[in-house]
C-alpha positions in Angstrom: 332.1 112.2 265.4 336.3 112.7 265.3 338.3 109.9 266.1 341.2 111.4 268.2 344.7 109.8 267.7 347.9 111.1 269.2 351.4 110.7 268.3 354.0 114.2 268.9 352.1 117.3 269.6 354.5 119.2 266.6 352.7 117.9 263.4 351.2 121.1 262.3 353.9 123.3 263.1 356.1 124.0 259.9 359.6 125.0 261.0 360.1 127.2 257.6 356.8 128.9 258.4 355.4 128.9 261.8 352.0 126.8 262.7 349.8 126.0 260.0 347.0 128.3 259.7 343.2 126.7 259.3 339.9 128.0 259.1 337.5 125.1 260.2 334.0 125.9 259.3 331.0 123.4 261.2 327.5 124.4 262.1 327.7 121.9 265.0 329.0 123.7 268.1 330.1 120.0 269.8 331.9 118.6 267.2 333.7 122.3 265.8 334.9 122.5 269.7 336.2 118.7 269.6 337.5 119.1 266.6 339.1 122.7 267.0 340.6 121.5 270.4 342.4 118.8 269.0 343.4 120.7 266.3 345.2 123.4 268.6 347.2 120.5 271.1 349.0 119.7 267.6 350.3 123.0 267.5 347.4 124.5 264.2 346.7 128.4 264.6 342.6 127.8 264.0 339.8 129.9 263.5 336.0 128.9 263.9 333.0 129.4 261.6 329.6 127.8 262.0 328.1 129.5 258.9 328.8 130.8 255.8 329.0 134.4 257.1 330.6 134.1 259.6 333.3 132.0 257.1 333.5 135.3 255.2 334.1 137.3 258.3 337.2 135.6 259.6 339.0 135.8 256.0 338.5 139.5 256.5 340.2 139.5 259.5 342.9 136.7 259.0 344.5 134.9 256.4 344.5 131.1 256.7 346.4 128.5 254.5 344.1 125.6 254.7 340.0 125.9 254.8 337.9 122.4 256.5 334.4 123.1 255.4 331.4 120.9 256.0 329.2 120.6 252.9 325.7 121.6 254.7 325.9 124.8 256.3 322.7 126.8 257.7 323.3 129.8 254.7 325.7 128.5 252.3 327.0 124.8 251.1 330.5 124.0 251.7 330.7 123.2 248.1 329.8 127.2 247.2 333.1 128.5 249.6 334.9 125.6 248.0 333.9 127.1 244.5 334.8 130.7 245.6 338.4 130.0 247.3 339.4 128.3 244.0 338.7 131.4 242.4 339.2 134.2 244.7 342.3 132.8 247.6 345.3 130.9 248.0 344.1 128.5 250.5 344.3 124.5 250.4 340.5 123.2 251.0 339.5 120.4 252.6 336.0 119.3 252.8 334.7 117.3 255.7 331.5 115.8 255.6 328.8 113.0 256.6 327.9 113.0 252.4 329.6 109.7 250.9 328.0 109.3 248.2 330.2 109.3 244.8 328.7 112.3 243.1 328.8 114.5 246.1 332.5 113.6 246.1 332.8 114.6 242.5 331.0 117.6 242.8 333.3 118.2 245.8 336.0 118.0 243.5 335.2 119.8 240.6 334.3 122.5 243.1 338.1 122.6 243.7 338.6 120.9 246.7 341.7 119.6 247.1 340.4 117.0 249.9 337.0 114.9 250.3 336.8 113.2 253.9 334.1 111.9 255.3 332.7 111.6 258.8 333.7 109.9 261.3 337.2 111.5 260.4 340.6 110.0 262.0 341.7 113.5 263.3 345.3 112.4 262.8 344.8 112.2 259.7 342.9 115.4 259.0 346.0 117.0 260.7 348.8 115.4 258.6 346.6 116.6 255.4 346.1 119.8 257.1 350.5 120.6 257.3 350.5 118.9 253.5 348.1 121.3 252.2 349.5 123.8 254.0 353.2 123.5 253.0 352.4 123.6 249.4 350.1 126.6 249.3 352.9 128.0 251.3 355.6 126.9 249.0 353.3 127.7 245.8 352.9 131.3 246.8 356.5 132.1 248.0 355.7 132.3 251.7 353.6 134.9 251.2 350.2 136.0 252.4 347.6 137.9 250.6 347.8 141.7 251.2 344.8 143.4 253.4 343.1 146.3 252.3 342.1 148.7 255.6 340.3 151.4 253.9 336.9 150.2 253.4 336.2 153.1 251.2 333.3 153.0 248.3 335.0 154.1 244.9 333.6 153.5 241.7 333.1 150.5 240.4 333.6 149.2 237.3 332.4 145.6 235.7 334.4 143.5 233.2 332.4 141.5 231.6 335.0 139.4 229.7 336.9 138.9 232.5 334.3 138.5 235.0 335.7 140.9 237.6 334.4 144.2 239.5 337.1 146.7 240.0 337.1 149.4 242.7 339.6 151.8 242.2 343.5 149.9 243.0 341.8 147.5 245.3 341.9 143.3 243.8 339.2 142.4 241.7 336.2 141.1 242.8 336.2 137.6 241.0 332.4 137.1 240.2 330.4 133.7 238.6 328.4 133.7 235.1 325.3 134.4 237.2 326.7 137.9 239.4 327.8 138.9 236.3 324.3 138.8 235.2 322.7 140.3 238.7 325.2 143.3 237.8 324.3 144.1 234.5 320.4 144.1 235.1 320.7 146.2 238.1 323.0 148.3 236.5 320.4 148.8 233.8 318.0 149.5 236.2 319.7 152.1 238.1 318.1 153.2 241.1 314.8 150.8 241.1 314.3 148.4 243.3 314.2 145.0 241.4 311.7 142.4 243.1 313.0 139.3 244.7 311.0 137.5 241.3 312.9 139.2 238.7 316.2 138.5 240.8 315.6 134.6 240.7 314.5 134.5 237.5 318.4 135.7 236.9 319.2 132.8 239.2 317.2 130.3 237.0 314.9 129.5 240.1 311.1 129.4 239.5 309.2 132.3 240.3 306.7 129.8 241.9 309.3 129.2 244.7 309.2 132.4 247.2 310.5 130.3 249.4 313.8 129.1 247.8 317.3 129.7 249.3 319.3 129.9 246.4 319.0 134.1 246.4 319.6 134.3 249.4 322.6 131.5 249.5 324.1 133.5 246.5 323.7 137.1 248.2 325.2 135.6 250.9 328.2 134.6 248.9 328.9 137.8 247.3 328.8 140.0 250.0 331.5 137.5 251.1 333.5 138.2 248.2 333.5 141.9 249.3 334.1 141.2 253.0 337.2 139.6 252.2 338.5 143.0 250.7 336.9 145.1 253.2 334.8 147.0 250.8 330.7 146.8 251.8 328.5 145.4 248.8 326.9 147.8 246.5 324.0 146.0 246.6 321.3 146.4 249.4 318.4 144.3 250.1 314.6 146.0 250.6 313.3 144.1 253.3 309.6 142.9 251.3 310.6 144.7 248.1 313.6 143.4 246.5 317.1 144.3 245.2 319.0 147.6 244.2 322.0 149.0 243.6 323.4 151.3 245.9 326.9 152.5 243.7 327.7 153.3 240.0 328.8 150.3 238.3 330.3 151.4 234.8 330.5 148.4 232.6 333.1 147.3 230.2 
């Protein structure tokens, strides 16, 4: 549910930048339309997601200043894409979300929103925090926006394990967690096997007894993300009843 408020039409328009940019991420169609529509009549440029995926897809074809994510998402949690924007984009987040309790909040938080609001949200309110957040990642970053890489080529790759980043080539790091790190290394030790899915979420710390689990397929989900967003395809490929392997040379460091 949105509680719609009106006052001028110019709110989140930014006469040093243009229209504030947002990427509004919501699995349910009626309320993403209410919301999105209200969102454009006060003047926001906005893009749509209604999964995880798709989240990843629209950063690789637009930069936005400010993310809206919901926390539960059909692939992915809002609190995961709140987790990788802190570490990977310049982009305010806000998370928007029928979850009040006080450590989903936290969590929210120490995920690196910037934002916790629940629903029913006054969507006056969610606008005014949107051209806030908006100005100061603007501001912070000096008016500019992240360059985009159009080659999609494969090149080496090469894993810092210090510094927790896959390089390919001149392209930006890929910025991975504790855990990728760890997916890397085993695979890369394993060259050319196919790891099964047990093995994998053992890596994961998920019980083997749990074939059913989401959290591999939530984390995959999440890295090709990471690649998406600089137009480079994952080295990793999944074997449909097998498992896991690499698919490029990862040299590690």
């Amino acid at each position: 549910m949105v509680v719609h408020t009106m006052n001028s039409p110019q709110v989140g328009a930014d006469p040093s930048f243009g229209p504030a940019r947002v990427l509004l991420v919501e699995d349910d169609h009626d309320l993403r339309q209410s919301l999105a529509d209200y969102l454009r009549l006060r003047s926001l440029i906005v893009g749509e997601a209604a999964s995880g995926i798709e989240f990843y897809k629209a950063l690789r074809q637009q930069s936005f200043d400010v993310a809206v994510l919901d926390v539960n998402l059909p692939d992915v949690t809002g609190f995961d894409l709140a987790s990788d924007i802190a570490t990977t984009k310049e982009m305010g987040v806000i998370l928007l979300t029928a979850r009040t309790a006080r450590e989903d909040r936290i969590r929210g938080y120490g995920e690196g929103a910037d934002l916790y609001l629940t629903k029913p949200v006054d969507s006056e309110e969610l606008v005014l925090a949107i051209g806030n957040l908006a100005r100061r990642t603007r501001m912070a970053s000096g008016g500019a926006r992240p360059a985009q890489s159009g080659t999609g080529k494969q090149v080496r790759l090469r894993l810092e394990r210090e510094k927790r980043v896959l390089r390919a080539g001149d392209m930006a790091p890929v910025r991975l967690s504790a855990r990728e790190v760890l997916l890397f290394e085993y695979l890369a030790a394993h060259a050319g096997e196919t790891i099964k899915r047990e093995e994998v979420l053992r890596l994961f710390g998920e019980p083997e007894s749990n074939p059913d689990s989401r959290r591999l397929d939530a984390a995959l989900t999440r890295l090709r993300g990471k690649f998406m967003t600089r137009n480079m395809e994952c080295p990793l490929q999944v074997v449909y009843g097998a498992g896991l392997r690499l698919i490029e040379a990862v040299e590690i460091v």
